[in-house]
C-alpha positions as CSV (number, residue, x, y, z in Angstrom):
1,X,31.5,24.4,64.2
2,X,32.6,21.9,61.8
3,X,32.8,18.4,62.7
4,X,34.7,15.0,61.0
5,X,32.6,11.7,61.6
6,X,32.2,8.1,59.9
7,X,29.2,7.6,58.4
8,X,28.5,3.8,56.7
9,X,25.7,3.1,54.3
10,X,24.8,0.8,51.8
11,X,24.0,1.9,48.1
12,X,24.2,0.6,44.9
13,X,25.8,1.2,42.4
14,X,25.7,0.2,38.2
15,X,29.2,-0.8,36.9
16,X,30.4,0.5,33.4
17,X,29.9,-2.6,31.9
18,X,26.1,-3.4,33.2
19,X,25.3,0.0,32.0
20,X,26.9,-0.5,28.5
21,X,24.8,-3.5,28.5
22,X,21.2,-1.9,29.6
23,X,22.2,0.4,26.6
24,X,22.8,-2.4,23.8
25,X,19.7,-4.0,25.5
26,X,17.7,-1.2,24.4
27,X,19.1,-0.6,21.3
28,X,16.6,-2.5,18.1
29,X,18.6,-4.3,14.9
30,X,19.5,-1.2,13.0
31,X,20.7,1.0,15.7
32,X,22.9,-2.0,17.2
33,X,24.5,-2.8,14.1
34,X,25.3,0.6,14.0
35,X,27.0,0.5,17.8
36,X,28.8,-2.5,16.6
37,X,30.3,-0.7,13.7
38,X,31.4,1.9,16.1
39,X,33.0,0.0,18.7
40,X,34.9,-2.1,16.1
41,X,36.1,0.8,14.7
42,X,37.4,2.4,18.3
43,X,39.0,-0.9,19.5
44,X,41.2,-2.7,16.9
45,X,41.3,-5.6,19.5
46,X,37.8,-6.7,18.8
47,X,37.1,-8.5,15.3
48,X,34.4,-9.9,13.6
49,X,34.9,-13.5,12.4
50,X,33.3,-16.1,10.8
51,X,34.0,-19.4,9.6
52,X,33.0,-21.2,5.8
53,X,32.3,-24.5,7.3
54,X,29.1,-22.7,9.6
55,X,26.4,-21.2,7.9
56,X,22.5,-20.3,9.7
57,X,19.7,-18.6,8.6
58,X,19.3,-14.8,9.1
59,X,16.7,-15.6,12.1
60,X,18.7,-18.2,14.2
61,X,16.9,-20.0,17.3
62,X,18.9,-21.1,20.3
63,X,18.1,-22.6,23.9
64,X,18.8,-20.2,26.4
65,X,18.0,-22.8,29.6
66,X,21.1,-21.5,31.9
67,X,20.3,-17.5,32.1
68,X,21.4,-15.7,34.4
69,X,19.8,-11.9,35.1
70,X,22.1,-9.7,33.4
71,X,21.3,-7.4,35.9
72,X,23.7,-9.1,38.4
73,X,27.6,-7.8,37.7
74,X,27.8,-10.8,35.9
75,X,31.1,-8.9,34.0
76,X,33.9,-8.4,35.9
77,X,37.6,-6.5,35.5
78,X,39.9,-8.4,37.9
79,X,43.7,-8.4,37.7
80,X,45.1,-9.5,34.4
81,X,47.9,-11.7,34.1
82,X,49.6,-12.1,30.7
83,X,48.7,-15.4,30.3
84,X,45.0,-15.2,29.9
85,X,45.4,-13.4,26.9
86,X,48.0,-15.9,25.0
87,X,45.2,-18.7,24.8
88,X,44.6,-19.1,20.7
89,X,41.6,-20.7,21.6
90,X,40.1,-17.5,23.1
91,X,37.0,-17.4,21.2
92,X,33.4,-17.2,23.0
93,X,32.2,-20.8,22.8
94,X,28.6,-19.5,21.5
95,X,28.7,-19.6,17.1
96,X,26.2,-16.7,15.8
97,X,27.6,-15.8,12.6
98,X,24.4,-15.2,10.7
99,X,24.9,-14.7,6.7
100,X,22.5,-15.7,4.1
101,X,25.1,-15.0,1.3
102,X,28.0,-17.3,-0.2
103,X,31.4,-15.2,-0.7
104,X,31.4,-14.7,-3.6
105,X,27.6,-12.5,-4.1
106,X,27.5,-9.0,-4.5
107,X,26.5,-7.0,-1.9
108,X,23.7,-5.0,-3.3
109,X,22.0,-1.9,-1.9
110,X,18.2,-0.8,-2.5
111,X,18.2,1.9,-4.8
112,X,16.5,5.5,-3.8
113,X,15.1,7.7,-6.1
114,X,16.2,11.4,-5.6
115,X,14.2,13.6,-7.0
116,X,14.2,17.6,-6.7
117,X,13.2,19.0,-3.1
118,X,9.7,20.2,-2.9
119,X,11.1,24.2,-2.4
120,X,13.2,23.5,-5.5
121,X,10.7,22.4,-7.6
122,X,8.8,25.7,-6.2
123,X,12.4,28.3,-7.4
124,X,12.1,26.0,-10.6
125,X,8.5,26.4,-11.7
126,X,8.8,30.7,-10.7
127,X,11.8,31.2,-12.7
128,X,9.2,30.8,-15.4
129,X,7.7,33.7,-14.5
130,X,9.1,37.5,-15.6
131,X,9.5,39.3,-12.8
132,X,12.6,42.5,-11.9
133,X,15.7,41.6,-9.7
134,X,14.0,42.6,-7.2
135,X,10.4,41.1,-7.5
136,X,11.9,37.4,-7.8
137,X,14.3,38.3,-4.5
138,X,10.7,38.6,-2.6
139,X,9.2,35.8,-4.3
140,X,11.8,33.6,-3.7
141,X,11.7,34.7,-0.5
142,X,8.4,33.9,0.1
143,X,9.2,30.5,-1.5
144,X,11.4,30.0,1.3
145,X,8.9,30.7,4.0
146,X,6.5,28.3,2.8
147,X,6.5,24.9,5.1
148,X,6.2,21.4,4.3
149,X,2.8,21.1,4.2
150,X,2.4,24.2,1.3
151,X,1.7,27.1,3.9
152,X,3.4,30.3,4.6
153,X,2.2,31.2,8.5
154,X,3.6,34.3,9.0
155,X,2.2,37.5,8.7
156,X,2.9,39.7,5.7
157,X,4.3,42.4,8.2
158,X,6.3,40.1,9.6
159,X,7.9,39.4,6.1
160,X,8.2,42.5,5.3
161,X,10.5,43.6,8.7
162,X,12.4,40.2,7.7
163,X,13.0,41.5,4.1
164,X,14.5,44.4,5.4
165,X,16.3,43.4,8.2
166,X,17.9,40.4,6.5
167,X,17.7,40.8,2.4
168,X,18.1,44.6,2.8
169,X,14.9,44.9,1.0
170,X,12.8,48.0,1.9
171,X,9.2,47.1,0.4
172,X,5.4,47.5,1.8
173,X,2.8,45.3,2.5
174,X,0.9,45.5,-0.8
175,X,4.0,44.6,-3.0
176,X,4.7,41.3,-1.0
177,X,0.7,40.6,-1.1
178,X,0.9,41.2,-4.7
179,X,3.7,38.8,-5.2
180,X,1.7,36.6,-3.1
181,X,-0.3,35.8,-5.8
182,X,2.3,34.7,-8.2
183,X,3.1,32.5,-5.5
184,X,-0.4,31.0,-5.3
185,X,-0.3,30.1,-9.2
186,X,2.6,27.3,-8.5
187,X,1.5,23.8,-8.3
188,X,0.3,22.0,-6.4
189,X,-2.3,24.7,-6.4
190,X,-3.2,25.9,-2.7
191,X,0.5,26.4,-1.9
192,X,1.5,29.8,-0.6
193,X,-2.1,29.7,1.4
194,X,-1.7,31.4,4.9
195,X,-4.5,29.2,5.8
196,X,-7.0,26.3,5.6
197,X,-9.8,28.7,4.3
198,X,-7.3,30.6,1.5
199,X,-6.0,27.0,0.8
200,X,-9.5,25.5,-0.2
201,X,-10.0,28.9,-2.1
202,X,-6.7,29.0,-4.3
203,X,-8.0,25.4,-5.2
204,X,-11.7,25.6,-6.0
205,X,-11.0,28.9,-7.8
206,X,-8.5,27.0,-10.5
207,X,-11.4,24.1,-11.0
208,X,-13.8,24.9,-14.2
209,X,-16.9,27.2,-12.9
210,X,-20.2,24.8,-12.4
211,X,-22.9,24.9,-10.0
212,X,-21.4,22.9,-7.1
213,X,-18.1,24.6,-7.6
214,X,-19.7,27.7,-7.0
215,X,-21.6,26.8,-4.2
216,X,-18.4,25.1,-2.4
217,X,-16.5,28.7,-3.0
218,X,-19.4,30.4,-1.2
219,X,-19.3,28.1,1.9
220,X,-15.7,28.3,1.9
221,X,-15.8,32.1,1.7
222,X,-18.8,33.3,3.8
223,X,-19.6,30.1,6.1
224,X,-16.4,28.3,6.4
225,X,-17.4,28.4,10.7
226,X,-20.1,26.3,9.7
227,X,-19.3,24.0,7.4
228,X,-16.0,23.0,9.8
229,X,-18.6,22.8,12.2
230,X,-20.9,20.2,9.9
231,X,-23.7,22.4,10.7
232,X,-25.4,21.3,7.2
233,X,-28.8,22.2,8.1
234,X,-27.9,25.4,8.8
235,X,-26.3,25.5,5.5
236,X,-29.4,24.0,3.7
237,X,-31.4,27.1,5.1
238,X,-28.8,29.1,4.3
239,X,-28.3,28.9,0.6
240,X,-32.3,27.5,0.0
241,X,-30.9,24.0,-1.6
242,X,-32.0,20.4,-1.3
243,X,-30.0,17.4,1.2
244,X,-28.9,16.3,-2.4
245,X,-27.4,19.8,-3.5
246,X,-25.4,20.5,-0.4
247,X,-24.1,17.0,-1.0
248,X,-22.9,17.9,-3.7
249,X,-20.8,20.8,-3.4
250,X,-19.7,19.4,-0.1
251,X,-18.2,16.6,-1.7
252,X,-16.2,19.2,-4.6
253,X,-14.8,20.6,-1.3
254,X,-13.9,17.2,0.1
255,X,-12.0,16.4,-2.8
256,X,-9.6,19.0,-2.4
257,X,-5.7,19.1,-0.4
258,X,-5.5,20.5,2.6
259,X,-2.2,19.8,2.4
260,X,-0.7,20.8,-0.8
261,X,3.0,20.4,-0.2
262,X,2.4,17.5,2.3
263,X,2.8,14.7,-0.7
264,X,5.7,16.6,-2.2
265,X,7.7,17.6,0.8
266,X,7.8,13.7,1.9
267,X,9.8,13.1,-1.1
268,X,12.9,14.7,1.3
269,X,11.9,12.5,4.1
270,X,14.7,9.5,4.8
271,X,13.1,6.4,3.7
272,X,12.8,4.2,7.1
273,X,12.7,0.3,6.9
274,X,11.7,-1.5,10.1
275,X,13.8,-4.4,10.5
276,X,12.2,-7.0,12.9
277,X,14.2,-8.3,16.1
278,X,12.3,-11.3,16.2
279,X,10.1,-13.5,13.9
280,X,7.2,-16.3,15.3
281,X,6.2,-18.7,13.2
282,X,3.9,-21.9,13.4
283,X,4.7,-24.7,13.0
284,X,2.7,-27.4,12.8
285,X,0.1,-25.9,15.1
286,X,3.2,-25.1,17.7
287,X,4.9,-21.4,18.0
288,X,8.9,-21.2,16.9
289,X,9.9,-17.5,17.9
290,X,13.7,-16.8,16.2
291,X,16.1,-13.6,17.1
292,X,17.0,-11.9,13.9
293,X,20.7,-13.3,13.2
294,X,21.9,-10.0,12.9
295,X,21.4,-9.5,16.8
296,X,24.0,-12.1,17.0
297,X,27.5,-11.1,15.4
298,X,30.6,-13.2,15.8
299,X,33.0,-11.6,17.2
300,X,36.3,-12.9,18.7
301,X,39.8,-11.2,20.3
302,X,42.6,-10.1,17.7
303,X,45.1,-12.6,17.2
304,X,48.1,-9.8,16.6
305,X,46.9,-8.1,20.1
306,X,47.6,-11.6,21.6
307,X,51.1,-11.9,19.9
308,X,51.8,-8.5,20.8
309,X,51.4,-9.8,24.5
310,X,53.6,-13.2,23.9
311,X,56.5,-10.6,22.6
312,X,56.3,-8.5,25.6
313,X,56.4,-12.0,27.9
314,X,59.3,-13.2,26.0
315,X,60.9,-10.1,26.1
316,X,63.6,-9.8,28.7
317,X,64.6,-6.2,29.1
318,X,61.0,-4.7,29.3
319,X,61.3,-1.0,28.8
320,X,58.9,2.1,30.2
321,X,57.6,1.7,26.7
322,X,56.9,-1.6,26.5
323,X,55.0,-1.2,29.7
324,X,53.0,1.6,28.4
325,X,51.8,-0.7,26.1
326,X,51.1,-3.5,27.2
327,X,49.3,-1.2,29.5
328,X,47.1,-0.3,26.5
329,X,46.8,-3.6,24.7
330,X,45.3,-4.8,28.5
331,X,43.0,-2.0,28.3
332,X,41.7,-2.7,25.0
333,X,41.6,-6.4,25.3
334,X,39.2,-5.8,28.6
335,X,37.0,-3.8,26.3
336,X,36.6,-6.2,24.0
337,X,36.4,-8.8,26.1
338,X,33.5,-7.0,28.1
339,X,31.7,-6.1,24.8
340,X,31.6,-9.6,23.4
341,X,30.4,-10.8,26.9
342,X,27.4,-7.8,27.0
343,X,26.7,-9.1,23.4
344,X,25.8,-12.8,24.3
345,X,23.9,-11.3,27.6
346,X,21.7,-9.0,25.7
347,X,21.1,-12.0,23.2
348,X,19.8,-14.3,25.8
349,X,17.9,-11.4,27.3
350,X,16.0,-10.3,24.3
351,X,15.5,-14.3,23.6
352,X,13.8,-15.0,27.1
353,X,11.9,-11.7,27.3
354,X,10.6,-12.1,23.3
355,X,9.9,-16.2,24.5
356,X,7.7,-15.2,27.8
357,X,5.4,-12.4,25.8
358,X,4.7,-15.2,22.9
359,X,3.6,-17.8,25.3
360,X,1.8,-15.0,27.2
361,X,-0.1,-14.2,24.3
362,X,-0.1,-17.4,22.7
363,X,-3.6,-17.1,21.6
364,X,-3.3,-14.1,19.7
365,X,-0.2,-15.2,17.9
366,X,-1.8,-18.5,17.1
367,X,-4.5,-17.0,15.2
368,X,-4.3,-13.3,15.3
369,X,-7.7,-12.1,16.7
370,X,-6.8,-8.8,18.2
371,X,-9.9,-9.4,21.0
372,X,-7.5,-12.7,22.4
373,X,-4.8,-10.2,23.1
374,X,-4.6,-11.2,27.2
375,X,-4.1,-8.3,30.1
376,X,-0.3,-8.0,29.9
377,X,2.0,-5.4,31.8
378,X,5.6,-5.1,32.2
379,X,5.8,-6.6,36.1
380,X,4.0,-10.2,34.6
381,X,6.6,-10.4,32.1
382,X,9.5,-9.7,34.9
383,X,7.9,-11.8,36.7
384,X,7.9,-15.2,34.7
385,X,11.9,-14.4,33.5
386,X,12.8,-13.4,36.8
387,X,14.4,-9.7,35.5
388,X,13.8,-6.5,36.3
389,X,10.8,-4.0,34.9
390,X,13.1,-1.7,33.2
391,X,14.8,-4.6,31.7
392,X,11.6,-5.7,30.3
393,X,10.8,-2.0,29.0
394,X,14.2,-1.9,27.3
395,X,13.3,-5.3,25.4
396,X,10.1,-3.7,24.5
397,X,11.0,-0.4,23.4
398,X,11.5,0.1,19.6
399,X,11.5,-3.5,19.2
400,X,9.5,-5.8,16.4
401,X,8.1,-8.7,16.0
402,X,7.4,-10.5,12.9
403,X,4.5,-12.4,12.7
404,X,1.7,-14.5,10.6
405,X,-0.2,-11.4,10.4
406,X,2.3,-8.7,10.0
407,X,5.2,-6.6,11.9
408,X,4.1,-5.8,14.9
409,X,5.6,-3.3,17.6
410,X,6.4,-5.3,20.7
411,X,5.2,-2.6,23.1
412,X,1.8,-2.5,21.5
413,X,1.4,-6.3,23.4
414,X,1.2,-4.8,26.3
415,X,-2.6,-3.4,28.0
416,X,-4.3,-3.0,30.8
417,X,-6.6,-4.8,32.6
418,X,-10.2,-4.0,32.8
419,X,-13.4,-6.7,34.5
420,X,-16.8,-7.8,31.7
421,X,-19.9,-8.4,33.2
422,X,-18.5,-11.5,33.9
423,X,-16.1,-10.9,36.2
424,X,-13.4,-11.7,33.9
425,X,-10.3,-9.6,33.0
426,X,-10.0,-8.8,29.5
427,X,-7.8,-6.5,27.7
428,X,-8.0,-2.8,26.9
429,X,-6.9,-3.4,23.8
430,X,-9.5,-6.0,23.2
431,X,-12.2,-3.2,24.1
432,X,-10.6,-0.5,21.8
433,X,-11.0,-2.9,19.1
434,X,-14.8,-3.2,19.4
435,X,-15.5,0.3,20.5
436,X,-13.6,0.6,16.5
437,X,-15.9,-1.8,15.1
438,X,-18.6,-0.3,16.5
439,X,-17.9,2.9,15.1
440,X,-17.0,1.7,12.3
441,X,-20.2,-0.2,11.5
442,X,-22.3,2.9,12.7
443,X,-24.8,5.1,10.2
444,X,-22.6,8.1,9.3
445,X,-25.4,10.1,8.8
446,X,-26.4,9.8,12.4
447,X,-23.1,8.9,14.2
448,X,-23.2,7.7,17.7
449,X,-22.1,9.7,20.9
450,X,-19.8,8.8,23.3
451,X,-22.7,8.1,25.7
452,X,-24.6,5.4,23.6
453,X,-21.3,3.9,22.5
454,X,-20.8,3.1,26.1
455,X,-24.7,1.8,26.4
456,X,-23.7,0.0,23.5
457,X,-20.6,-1.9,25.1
458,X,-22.1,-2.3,28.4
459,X,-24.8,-4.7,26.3
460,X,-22.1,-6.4,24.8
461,X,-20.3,-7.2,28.4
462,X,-18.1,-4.0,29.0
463,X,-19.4,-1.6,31.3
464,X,-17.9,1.5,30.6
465,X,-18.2,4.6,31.8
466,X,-18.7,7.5,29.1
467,X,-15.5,9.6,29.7
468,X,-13.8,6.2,29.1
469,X,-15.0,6.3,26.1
470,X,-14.0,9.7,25.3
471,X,-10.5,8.3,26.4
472,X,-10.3,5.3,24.2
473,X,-11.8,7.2,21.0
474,X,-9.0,9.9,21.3
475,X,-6.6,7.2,21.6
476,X,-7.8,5.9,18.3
477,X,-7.8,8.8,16.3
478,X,-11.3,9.5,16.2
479,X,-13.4,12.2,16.4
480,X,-16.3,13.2,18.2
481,X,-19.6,12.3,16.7
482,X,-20.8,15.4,15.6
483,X,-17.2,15.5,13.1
484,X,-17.9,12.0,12.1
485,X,-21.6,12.9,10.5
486,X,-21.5,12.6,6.6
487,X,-24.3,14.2,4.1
């Protein structure tokens, strides 16, 4: 039986314009510069402007003392009237042009080399060789299958079916192994390899024949399990050779690429710069944190949008057309109106957030000593600004700083708590830096396990338990002890 009834409940709800703003919140330099492109380009009522008699510094400082949370619906779209939009003086009252250049310099771009992709250069050096119609087709082929880092890892059979069922070449098995090798004489030498082992081969094979070479071959070939799995005295035992031998022909091997087409295949890779969002500096003893100018474009309402209104008001027969668009000149005039309003929010938001974490940390950034970095999550830093957490995160995300001692990633700030001895709260991040250290400064022939690493700490004032450990070394990158030991 189907029944009608009232139901009232409260829930809320993000308006278009706070959502556009979380998004330009979380957006770093680059990216936002690249909204802002787009958005000036989809609403001709928005413009950027500048004026000659105002120049600042690419990294402009401003007081931010009456802030208001931008998570409030601080931007609102009431009725229009005409009027509003025939003020000349409708530009925001807040000047953030940001340009380091006079007028009249070029604008100049940093030039890119472009050389030949790392599978060219590969079609290149085999065109060298003489092969039949055919042969080449597989070679090129097998060329093609080769990845980024130099090896093919597919199965011969399985490039054999794909010959045929996509170059409508019937061949076997021992005719694509056979071109195989031509592949494995291109350079870098190891490419082609359809493994670690074969890779390490192809490249001790090409080296001139001497002792240690020979040696390293034989591990390689018949005790490859043990010598990934450092087991050197087995290896000593093995081939009837002194500490200093094995040394030696481990050290051929270590020399080689695992990674032939790793150095070469980066050449295709998009050359990233990280642009830092903020910059802190010290001066005279005292922190000065700036936001990057380019967070801060000026932008003001078109002009000819705002005649195009007076000329409708003047007008005294006001058509259906006319209507229609003034209808749209509203429309766009809200946009921009609502963009430049979400761009001086986010401003003020990545200002106060970036300010609260530097005087949070102020210790660190006064002197850089990782071990000062304080316990810092998101909720202290919502706390002291008085915004949301996922605010905070948005600030955080894909955000840099520059500092005294290098650009750092804004996220990377932010630890864990754990208690010393002491009693005291110190950071994770603080504890990964020693438990480093301490690695670092250990004897690599006998390197330390996890459990005396944490006996180790606990005398220093962190008691740790060993799984901790475990947890913090994998989170650095390093391996266990056993993989760390060196002849």
């Amino acid at each position: 039986m189907l029944k009608q009834f009232l139901n009232l409940k409260l829930s809320q709800k993000l308006s278009p314009q706070q959502i556009q703003l979380m998004k330009l919140i979380q957006l770093p330099t680059q990216a936002f510069e690249q909204r802002l492109l787009e958005e000036m380009n989809e609403n001709p009522a928005l413009e950027a402007g500048k004026e000659d008699d105002y120049e600042k510094d690419e990294f402009e400082s401003e007081d931010y003392d009456d802030y208001d949370d931008p998570e409030s619906d601080r931007i609102e779209a009431d009725d229009i009237d005409v009027d509003d939009y025939l003020n000349s003086d409708d530009i925001p009252d807040y000047k953030t042009q940001a340009n380091n250049y006079s007028d009249d310099d070029e604008e100049r771009e940093t030039p890119f080399a472009a050389p030949i992709s790392f599978h060219q250069d590969l079609i290149n050096q085999l065109n060298t060789f003489i092969l039949n119609d055919e042969d080449r087709e597989i070679a090129e082929f097998l060329v093609g299958s080769i990845d980024d880092m130099g090896y093919i890892r597919r199965s011969i059979a399985d490039i054999v079916d794909d010959l045929a069922f996509t170059q409508g070449i019937y061949t076997d098995e021992k005719n694509v192994e056979r071109l195989l090798h031509v592949v494995h004489e291109l350079e870098p030498t190891g490419v082609g390899a359809r493994d670690l082992q074969e890779c390490l081969l192809l490249q001790l094979k090409h080296k001139t024949p001497t002792e240690y070479i020979e040696l390293a071959i034989d591990i390689i070939e018949n005790q490859f399990d043990a010598f990934t799995k450092k087991h050197y005295e087995k290896l000593i035992q093995k081939y009837n050779v002194s500490n200093e031998q094995l040394k030696k022909g481990i050290h051929e091997i270590e020399k080689l690429n695992p990674k032939p087409g790793g150095s070469l295949a980066g050449n295709n890779k998009v050359t990233e710069n990280i642009v830092p969002d903020f910059a802190i500096r010290i001066i005279e003893g005292e922190l000065e944190l700036t936001l990057n100018g380019r967070n801060a474009p000026s932008l003001h309402v078109s002009k000819d949008y705002q005649e195009m209104m007076q000329t409708y008001k003047d007008s005294k027969d006001k058509s259906n057309q006319q209507k229609e668009a003034v209808q749209f000149i509203k429309q766009k005039l809200d946009s921009a109106k609502w963009f430049i309003d979400a761009i001086r929010q986010r401003q003020e938001t990545l200002f106060v957030t970036m300010n609260a974490i530097m005087h949070y940390q102020e210790e660190f950034f006064l002197d850089g000593d990782e071990t000062k970095l304080k316990p810092m999550i998101l909720k202290d830093i919502a706390d002291l600004v008085g915004l949301d957490i996922s605010t905070i995160s948005r600030v955080a995300n894909s955000k840099y700083v520059e500092t005294p001692y290098g650009t750092k990633l804004i996220k990377e700030f932010f630890s864990e708590a754990m208690m010393n001895d002491q009693g005291e709260e110190v950071s994770t991040l603080e504890i990964k830096k020693i438990l480093k250290n301490t690695i670092e400064e250990e004897d690599k022939h006998k390197p330390l396990p996890d459990d005396q690493l944490a006996e180790i700490l606990k005398e220093k004032g962190y008691p740790i338990a060993r799984r901790t450990i475990a947890k913090y070394r994998e989170q650095l990158d390093i391996p266990v002890a056993r993989m760390r030991k060196k002849m």
